[in-house]
VMD Tcl script that draws the C-alpha trace (Angstrom):
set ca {
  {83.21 114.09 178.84}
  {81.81 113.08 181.93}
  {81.11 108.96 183.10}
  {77.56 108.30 183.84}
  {76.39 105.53 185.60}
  {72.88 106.66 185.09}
  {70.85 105.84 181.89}
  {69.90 109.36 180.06}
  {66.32 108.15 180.80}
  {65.98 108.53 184.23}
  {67.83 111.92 184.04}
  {65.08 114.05 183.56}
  {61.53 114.22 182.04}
  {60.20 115.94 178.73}
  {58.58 119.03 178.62}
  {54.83 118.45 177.44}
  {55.58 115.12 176.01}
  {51.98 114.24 174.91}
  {50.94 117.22 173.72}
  {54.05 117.91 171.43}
  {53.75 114.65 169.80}
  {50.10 115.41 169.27}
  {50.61 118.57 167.15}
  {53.02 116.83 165.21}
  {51.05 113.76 164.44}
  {48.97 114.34 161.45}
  {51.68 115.89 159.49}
  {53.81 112.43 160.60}
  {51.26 110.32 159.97}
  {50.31 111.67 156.79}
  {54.02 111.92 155.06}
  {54.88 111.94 151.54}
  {54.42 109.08 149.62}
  {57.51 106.73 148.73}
  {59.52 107.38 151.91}
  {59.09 107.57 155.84}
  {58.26 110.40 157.61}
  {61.06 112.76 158.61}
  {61.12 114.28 162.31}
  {64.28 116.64 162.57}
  {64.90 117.41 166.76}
  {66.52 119.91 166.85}
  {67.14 120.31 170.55}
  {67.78 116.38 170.75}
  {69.56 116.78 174.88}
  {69.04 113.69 176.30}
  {66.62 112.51 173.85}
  {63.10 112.16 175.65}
  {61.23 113.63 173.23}
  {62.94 111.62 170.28}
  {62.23 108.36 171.82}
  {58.98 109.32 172.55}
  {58.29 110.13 168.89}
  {59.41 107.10 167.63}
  {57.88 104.99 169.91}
  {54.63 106.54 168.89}
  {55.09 106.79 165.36}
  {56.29 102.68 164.12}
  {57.86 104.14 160.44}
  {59.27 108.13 161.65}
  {63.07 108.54 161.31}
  {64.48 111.04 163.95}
  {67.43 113.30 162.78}
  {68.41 114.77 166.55}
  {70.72 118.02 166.66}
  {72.83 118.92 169.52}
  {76.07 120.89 169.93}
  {76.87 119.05 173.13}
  {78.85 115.86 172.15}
  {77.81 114.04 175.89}
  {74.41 114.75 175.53}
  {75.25 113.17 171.84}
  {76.73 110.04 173.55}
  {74.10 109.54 176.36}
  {71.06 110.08 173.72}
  {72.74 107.62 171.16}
  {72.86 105.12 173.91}
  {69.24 105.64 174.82}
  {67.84 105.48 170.73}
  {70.29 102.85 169.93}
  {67.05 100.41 170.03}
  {65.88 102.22 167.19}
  {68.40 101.49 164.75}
  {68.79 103.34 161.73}
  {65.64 105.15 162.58}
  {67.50 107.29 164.66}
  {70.98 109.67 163.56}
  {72.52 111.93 166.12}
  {74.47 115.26 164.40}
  {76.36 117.13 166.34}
  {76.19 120.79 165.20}
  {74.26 124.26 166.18}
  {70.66 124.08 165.25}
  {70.31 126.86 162.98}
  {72.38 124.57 161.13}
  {68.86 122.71 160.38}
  {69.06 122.94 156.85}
  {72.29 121.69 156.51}
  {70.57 118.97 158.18}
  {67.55 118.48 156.19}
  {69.52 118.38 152.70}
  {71.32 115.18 154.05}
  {67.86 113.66 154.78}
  {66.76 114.62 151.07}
  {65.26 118.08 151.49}
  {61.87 119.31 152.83}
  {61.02 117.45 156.12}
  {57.50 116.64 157.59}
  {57.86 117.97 160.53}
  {60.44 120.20 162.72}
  {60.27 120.02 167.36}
  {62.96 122.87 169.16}
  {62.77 122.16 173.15}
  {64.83 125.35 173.91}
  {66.80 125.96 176.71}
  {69.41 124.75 178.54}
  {69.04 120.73 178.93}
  {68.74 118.59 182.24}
  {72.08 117.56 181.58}
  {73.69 120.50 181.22}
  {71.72 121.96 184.37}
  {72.03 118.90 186.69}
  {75.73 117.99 186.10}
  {77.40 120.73 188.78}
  {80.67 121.16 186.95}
  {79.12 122.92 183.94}
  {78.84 126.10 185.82}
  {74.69 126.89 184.72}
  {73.61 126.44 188.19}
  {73.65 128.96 190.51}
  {72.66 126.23 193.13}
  {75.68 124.23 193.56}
  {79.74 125.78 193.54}
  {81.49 125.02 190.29}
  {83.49 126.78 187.76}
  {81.66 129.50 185.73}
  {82.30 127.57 182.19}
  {78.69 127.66 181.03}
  {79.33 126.19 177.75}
  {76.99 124.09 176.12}
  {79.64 122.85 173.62}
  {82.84 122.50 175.79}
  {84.86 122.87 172.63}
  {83.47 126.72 171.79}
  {86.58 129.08 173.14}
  {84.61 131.54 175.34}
  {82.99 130.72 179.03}
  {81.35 132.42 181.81}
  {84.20 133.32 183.51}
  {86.01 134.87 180.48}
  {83.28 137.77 179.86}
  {83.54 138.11 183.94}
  {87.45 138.62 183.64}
  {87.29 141.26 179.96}
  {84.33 143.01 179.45}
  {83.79 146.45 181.08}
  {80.96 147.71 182.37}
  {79.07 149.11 180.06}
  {79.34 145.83 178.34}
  {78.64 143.60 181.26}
  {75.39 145.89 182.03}
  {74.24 145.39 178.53}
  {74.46 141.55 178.65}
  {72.52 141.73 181.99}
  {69.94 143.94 180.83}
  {69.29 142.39 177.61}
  {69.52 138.67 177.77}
  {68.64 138.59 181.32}
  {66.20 141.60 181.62}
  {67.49 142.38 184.84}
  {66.80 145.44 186.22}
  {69.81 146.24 188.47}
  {72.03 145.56 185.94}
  {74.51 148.44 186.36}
  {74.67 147.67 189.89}
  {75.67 143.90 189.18}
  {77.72 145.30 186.54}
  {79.83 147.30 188.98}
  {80.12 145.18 191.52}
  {81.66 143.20 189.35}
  {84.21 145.22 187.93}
  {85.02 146.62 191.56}
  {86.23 142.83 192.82}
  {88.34 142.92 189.42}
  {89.59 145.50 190.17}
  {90.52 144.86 193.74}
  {92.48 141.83 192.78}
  {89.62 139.64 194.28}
  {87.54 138.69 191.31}
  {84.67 136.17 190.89}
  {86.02 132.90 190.13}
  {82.65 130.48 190.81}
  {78.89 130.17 190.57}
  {78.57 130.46 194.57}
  {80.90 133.64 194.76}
  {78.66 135.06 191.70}
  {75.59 134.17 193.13}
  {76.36 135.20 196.46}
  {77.90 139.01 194.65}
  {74.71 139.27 193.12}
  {72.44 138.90 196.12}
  {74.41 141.47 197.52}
  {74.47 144.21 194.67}
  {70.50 144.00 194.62}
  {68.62 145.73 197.33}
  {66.62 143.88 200.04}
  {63.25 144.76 199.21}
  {64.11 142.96 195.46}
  {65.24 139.88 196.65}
  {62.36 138.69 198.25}
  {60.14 138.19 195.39}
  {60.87 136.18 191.46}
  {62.79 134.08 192.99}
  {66.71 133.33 193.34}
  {68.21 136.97 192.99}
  {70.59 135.55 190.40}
  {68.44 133.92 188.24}
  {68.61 136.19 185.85}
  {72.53 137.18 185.66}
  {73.66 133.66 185.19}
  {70.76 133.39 182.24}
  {71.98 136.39 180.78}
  {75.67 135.23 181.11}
  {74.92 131.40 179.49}
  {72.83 133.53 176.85}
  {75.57 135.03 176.07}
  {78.57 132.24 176.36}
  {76.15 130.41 173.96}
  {74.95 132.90 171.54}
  {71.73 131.28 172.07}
  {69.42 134.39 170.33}
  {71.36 134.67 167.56}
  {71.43 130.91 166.78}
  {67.26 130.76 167.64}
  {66.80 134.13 164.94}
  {68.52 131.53 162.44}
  {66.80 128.59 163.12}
  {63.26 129.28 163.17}
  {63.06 130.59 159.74}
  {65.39 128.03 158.55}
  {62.80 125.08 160.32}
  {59.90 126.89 158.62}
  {61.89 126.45 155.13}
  {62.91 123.01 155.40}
  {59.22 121.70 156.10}
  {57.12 120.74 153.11}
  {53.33 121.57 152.72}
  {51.59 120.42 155.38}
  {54.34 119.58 157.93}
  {55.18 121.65 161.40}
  {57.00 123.54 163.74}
  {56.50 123.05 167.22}
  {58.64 125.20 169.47}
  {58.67 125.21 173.56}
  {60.67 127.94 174.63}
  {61.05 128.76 178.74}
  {61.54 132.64 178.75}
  {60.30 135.95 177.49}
  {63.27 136.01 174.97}
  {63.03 133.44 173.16}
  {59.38 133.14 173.08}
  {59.46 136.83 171.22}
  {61.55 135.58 169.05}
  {59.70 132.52 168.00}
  {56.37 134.62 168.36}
  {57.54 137.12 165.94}
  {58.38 134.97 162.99}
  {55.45 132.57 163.23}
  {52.90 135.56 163.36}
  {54.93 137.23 160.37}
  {54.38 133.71 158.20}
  {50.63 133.48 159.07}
  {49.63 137.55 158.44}
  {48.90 138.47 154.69}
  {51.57 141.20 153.45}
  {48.46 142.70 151.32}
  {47.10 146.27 152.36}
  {43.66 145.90 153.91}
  {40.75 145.96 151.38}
  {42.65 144.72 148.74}
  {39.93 142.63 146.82}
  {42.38 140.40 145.33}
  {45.10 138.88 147.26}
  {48.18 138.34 145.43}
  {49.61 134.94 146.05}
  {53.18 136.25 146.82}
  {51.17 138.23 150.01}
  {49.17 135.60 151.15}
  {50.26 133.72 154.74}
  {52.45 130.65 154.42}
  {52.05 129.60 157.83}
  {48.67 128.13 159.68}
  {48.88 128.64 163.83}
  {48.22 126.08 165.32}
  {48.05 127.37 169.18}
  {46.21 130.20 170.53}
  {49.21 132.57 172.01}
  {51.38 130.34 173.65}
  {49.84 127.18 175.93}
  {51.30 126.77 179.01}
  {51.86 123.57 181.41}
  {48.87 122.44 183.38}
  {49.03 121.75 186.58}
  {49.68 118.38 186.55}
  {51.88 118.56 184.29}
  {53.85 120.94 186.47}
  {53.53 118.80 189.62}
  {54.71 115.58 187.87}
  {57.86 117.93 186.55}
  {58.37 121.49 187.80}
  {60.70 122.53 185.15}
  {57.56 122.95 182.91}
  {56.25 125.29 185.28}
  {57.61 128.28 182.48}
  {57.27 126.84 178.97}
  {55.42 128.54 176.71}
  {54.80 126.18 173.49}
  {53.72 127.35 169.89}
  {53.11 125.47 166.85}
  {52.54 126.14 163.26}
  {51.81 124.49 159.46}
  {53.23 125.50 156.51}
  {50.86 126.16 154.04}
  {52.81 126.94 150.78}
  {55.84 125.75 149.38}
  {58.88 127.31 150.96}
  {60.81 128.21 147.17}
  {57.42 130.59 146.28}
  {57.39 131.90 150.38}
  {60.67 131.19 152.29}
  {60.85 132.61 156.20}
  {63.04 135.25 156.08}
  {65.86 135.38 157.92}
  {67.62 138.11 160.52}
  {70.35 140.24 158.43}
  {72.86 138.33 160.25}
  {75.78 136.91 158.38}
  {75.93 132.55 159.00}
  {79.43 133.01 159.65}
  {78.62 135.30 162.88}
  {77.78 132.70 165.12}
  {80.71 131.07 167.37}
  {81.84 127.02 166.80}
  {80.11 126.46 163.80}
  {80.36 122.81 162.92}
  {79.24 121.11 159.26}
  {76.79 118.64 161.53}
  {74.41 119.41 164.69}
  {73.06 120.65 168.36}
  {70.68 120.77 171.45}
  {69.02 121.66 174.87}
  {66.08 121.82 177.90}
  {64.24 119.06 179.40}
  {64.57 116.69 176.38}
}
mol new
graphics top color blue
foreach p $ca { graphics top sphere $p radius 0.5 }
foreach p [lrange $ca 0 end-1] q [lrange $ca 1 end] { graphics top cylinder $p $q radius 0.2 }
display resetview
């Protein structure tokens, strides 16, 4: 772990602070009877959108998850004015309901920041920038087995094109893919973020590389994607936040690309559609929606917003109610095995501009 002289505060800025705490509000301010409200962060990073929940909300406990242990450390340190009101678990986040059983069961309400987190961005060494040289690790928990620079160094190219194509959408993908696998094979492979960066501009033609900014944008998205099995894991977790919230509580969910936004899109519109053919005069209650939207499509940053931080320049944020008991009409979730995901851990994770 890294030493920081800096306090996790002034390391970075929430995405859509205000507006985030807003949705959540009236299912946090009208909890359960007999016990506080339950927020479960599941993205906790540094922690600004914690703090900022229970400094606006005097009797909300804050369960964070992150599978970073620094960004762990630096948000304890920052919520360690709140006492018992705040726990830190250090796990993956589709590990939520895991989570939620230790607090009792069905939460009020459920906020997932995704992304990768300022820390993780800013501090050079972790390998997700293509801005500064480092060592292609990429790992959001530094613990997991595979980095960057393994899949560079084993996968062929038919495997290195489909990681490009599908977690980064990139369109040149085989020709990133083989340029790759040539420099392997020449005894001079890539070894850092400026060497990948720089292979990348190279492999994409000119006319391509003046427009959607930084050529490699999207190959080192694809590869921390893919280091951090960060689809699979957000498949999981959605439905499993839907389940764990009670009547009445939300989700709200800021995602920062096309993938993940899909992906959260998809379920949410699934939980608020009736399942009943159309014209059927009676609606079964097993059909009817168990989700309420709560945003039309996904809201974007304003412009403010985006000059006072730029990272919120692509968030997309969605939110949703649950409007029926989750045992009469769980979320379902992806035919994918728990046990599928890498460096599972019994307690929880994180990420973005937290």
């Amino acid at each position: 772990m890294s030493q920081r002289a800096t306090p996790a505060s002034s390391l970075h800025s929430p995405v859509l602070l205000s507006r985030c705490l807003d949705l959540l509000a009236p299912a946090i301010e009208d909890s359960a009877a007999g016990r506080p409200p339950v927020l479960i962060d599941a993205t906790l990073g540094l922690g600004g959108h914690a703090e900022g929940a229970l400094e606006r909300f005097p009797t909300v406990q804050v369960l964070g998850i992150d599978r970073d242990p620094e960004a762990i450390a630096l948000a304890g340190e920052r919520l360690a004015r709140f006492g018992p009101r705040f726990r830190a678990v250090q796990a993956t986040y589709d590990r939520i309901d895991e989570v939620a059983a230790s607090a009792g069961g069905a939460v009020d309400a459920v906020l997932m920041d995704l992304g990768v987190s300022s820390l993780q961005l800013d501090e050079a060494a972790r390998g997700f920038s293509y801005a500064r040289p480092a060592q292609l690790d990429m790992r959001m928990d530094q613990s997991a087995a595979a980095t960057a620079q393994d899949i560079l160094d084993t996968a062929n190219a038919a495997e290195l094109t489909r990681i490009l194509r599908i977690y980064g959408e990139e369109r040149y993908a085989p020709r990133i893919a083989a340029a790759i696998i040539a420099r392997r094979e020449a005894g001079d492979p890539v070894t850092s973020t400026d060497a990948l960066a720089e292979l990348v501009r190279q492999a994409i033609p000119a006319p391509a590389r003046r427009t959607g900014g930084h050529p490699a944008k999207r190959t080192f998205q694809a590869l921390r994607v893919a280091v951090n099995t960060e689809l699979e894991i957000l498949e999981r977790a959605v439905p499993r936040a839907l389940n764990c919230l009670r009547v009445g509580g939300r989700l709200v969910v800021e995602s920062y690309q096309s993938l993940e936004d899909r992906i959260v899109k998809r379920v949410l519109a699934l939980g608020a559609a009736s399942r009943a053919p159309d014209g059927l005069p009676i609606v079964p209650d097993s059909d009817r929606p168990y989700l309420k939207l709560l945003t039309h499509g996904a809201e974007r940053a304003g412009a403010a917003e985006k000059a006072r931080n730029p990272r919120s320049a692509p968030v997309r944020l969605r939110a949703a109610m649950r409007t029926r008991p989750a045992d009469q009409a769980p979320a379902p979730e992806p035919a994918h095995d728990r046990t599928t995901s890498n460096q599972h851990t019994p307690c929880a994770r994180g990420r973005r501009n937290r």
